[in-house]
N, C-alpha and C positions, 0 to 999 in steps of 0.2 A: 504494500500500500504506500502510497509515495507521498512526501508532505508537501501541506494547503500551503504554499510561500505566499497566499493573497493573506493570510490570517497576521501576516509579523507584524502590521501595525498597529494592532489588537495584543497584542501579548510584550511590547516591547516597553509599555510603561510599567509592569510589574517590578522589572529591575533592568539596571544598567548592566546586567551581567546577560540579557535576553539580544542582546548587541553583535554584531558581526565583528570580524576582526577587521580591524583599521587596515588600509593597503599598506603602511610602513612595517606593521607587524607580519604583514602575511608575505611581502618582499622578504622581510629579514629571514625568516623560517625557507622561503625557495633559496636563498642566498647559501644557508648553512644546510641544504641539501645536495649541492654540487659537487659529492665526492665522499668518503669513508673519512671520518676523524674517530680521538681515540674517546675513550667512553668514561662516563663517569665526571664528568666536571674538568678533565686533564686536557681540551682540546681549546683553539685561539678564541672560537666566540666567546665560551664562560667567563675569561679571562678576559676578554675585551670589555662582556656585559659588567664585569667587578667593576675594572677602573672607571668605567662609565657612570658608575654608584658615585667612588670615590670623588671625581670630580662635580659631578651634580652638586654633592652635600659640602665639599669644599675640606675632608678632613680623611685621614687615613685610615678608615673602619673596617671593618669583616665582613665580607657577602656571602650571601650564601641564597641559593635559590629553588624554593618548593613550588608546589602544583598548586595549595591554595592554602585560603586565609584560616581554617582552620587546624591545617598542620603550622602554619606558622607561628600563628596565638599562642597555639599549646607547644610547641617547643620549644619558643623563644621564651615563655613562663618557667617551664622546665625547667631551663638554663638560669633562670632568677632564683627558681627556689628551691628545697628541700621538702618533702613529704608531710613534715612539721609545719609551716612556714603558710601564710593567709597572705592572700592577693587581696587588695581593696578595690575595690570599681563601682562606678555607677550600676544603678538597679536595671537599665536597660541594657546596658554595655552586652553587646555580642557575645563574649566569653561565655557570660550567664544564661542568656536566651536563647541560644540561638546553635550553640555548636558541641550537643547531647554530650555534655562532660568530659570533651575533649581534653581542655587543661588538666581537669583534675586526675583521668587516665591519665596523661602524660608526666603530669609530676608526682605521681605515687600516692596523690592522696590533698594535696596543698588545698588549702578550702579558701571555696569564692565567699566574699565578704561584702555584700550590697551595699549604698551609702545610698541616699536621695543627692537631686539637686537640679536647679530647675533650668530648663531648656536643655536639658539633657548632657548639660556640663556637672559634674561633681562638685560638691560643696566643701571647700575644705574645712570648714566647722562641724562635717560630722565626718569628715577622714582625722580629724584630729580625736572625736570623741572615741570613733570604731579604732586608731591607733591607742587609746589610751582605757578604752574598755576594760580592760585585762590585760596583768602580765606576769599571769601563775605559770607554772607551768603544765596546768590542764588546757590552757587554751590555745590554738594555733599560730603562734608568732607572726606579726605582720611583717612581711617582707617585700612587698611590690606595691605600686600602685599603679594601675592599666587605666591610660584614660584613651578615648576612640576620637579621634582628629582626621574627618567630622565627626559631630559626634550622630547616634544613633538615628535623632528626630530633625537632622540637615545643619544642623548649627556648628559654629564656628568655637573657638578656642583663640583668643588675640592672641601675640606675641605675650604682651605686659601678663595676662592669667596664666600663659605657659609659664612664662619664668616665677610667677608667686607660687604653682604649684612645684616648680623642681625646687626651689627656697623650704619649702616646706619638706618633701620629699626627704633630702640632704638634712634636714632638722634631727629627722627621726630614720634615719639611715635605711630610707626607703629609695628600694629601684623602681626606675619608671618604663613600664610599657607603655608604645604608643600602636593602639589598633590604627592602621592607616589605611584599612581598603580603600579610600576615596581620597588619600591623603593630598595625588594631585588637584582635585577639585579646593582643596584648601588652600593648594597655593597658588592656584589659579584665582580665586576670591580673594584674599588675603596681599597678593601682587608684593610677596617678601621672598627672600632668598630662601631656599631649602633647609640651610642650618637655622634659621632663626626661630622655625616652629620644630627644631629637635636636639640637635647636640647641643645646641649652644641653651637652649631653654632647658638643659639639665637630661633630657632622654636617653637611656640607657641603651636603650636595644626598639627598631622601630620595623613594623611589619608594612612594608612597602607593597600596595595595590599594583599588579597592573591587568586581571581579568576583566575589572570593571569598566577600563579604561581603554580598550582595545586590542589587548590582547587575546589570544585563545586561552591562555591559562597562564598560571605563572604569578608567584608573589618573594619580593625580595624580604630575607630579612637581614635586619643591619645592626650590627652590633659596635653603636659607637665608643662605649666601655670594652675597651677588643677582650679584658679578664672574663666575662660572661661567655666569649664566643670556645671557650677550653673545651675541647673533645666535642662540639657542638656538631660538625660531621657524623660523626658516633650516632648521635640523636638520631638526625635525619636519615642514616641508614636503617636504623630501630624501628624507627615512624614509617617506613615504605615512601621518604621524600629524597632518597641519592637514585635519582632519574638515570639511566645507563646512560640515552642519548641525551644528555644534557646539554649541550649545544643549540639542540630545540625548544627548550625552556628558556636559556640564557639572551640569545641572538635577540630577541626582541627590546630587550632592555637597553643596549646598547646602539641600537638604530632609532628608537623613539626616544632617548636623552640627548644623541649627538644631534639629531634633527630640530628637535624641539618640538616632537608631534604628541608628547606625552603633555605637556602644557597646550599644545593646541586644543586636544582632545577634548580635556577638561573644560578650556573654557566654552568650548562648544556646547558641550553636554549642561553647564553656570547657565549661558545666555540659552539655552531651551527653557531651561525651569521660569527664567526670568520671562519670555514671554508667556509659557502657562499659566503662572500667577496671576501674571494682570489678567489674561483672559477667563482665569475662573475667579479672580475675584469679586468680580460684578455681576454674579449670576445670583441669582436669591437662593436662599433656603441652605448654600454652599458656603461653608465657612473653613479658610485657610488655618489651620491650630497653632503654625508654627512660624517663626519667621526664616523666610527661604534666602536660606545663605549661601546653598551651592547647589545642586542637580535637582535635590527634592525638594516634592510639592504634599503637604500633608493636610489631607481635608478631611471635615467632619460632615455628613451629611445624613437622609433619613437612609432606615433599612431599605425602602421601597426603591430610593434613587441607584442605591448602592447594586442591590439585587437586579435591578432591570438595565442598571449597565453593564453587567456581567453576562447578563439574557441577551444583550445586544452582542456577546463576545468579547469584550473588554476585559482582561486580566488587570489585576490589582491588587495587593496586598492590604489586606485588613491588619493592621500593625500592632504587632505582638502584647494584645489586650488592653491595647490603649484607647479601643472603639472608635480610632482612625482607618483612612485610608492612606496607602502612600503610593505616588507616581513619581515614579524615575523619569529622568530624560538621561541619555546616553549621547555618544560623540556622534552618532547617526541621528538624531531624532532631529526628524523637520519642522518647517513650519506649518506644511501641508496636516502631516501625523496631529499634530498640536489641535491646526480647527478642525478634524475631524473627531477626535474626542473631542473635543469642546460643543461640537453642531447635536454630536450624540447627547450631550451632558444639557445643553440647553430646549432639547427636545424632550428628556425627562422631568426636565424642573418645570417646565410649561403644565406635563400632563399631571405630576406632583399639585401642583398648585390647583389647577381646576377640579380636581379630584379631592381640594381639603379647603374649599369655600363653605 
């Protein structure tokens, strides 16, 4: 049975991961197919795609490169903790929601530790309370804190909050994960240089996106503390993340940094959400929940709307019990794509409406 390719404009706001691969991605991957190299990470693209890290971030860190974001989370945490040892993160944070007790597999046991805080950035008044909760030794030792840049609900992280939270962090001799699936859409929003939202604001080890972003798979992680990165290979062979053809994972990295199509991307996929926004935010009965800081669009609407544009074919995510909706826009998504959900979406609120006089 062969696939509907009329349906991708209907399933491509669900996530930015519903996206084709960018031509620089899919050049780089033909390019590193032109012959036999050696296997395992030992061959010129891997090596090209590292220093291509290195230089983006501006400092001499450790790369390393897996299939996706939840082997990264959980092994670049691994690398943080001990079995004993409680990660802190926001209540929504990925880690907890979203990637069936990855970390805690991976690091033997380390327990996630929720904090509130609002727009979906952590509070450091109760990273300070959940750091200072307990410190018998029946309770799990804090040792990390994972913040998601962006974070969960589209929102940003300034430089100034990055650096109050590595301040903090370094108070209480805590290492900082940064979840970075979308992390170029923050630096694409944000218009700062690469170190300013990580090494330099205190980040330890950062799990670099680039499925979201146009590649077919593939996420970097960086360990700008290189002491964390000891035996970190190890892991990754453990976890099923040391790829034979690694070449094919790698090549991408290092054509979309030298080019600069990893920041194109992004801002592509920023300026989509920006015209979504305005176009749904004038529609009645349809309320925006979040403020749209980079690719997503987070709306609250009635069940009937919700349900009858799903009836129309429209995929979407119902957002991990928040009684939202979320619409991605990706480095593909048009303007065409945009008012067609939108014609759909103002077609239901018309019949919503006459149907609740």
């Amino acid at each position: 049975m062969g696939v509907d390719i009329n349906r991708s404009e209907k399933i491509q706001f669900a996530s930015d991961n519903c996206s084709c691969m960018c031509p620089e991605a899919a050049r780089a991957l033909m390019e590193a197919n032109r012959g036999p190299a050696c296997a395992y990470g030992d061959d010129p693209w891997t090596e090209r795609a590292a220093d291509a890290v290195r230089e983006f971030f501006g400092t001499d860190c450790e790369v390393f490169f897996v299939c996706n974001g939840t082997a990264a989370n959980s092994l670049a945490l691994a690398s943080l903790c001990r079995p004993y040892h409680s990660v802190i993160c926001h209540e929504l944070a990925h880690i907890e929601t979203d990637e069936c007790g990855g970390p805690e597999f991976f690091t033997g046991g380390t327990k996630i530790l929720t904090i509130p805080g609002r727009m979906g950035r952590i509070d450091l008044d109760a990273a300070e309370k959940m750091v200072n909760r307990r410190s018998d030794i029946h309770f799990p030792k804090p040792r990390a804190l994972s913040i998601t840049q962006p974070t969960e609900v589209g929102t940003l992280y300034t430089v100034e909050q990055l650096r109050a939270i590595g301040d903090f962090a370094r108070s209480y001799d805590l290492r900082i994960h940064m979840d970075g699936a979308r992390f170029a859409n923050a630096l694409a929003a944000l218009s700062v240089h690469p170190s300013e939202i990580s090494w330099k604001a205190g980040v330890d080890v950062l799990c670099f996106g680039g499925t979201k972003n146009g590649m077919a798979f593939g996420e970097a992680v960086i360990f700008f503390n290189r002491e964390y990165a000891q035996e970190f290979s190890y892991r990754c062979k453990q976890g099923g993340q040391l790829v034979s053809k690694m070449r094919f994972l790698a090549a991408p990295w290092s054509m979309m940094l030298d080019d600069g199509s990893m920041l194109k991307n992004a801002e592509k996929a920023n300026r989509a959400a920006i015209v979504l926004e305005k176009k749904i935010r004038y529609l009645p009965v349809l309320e925006i929940v979040y403020p749209r800081e980079v690719n997503s669009v987070f709306i609250a609407m009635p069940a009937e709307i919700a349900a009858a544009m799903k009836g129309r074919g429209w995929h979407f995510y119902d957002f991990i019990g928040t009684g939202h909706s979320r619409f991605m826009c990706s480095w593909e998504t048009t303007e065409e794509d945009i008012d067609d959900l939108v014609r759909d979406f103002r077609e239901e609120v018309v019949r919503y409406q006459s149907g609740n006089r």
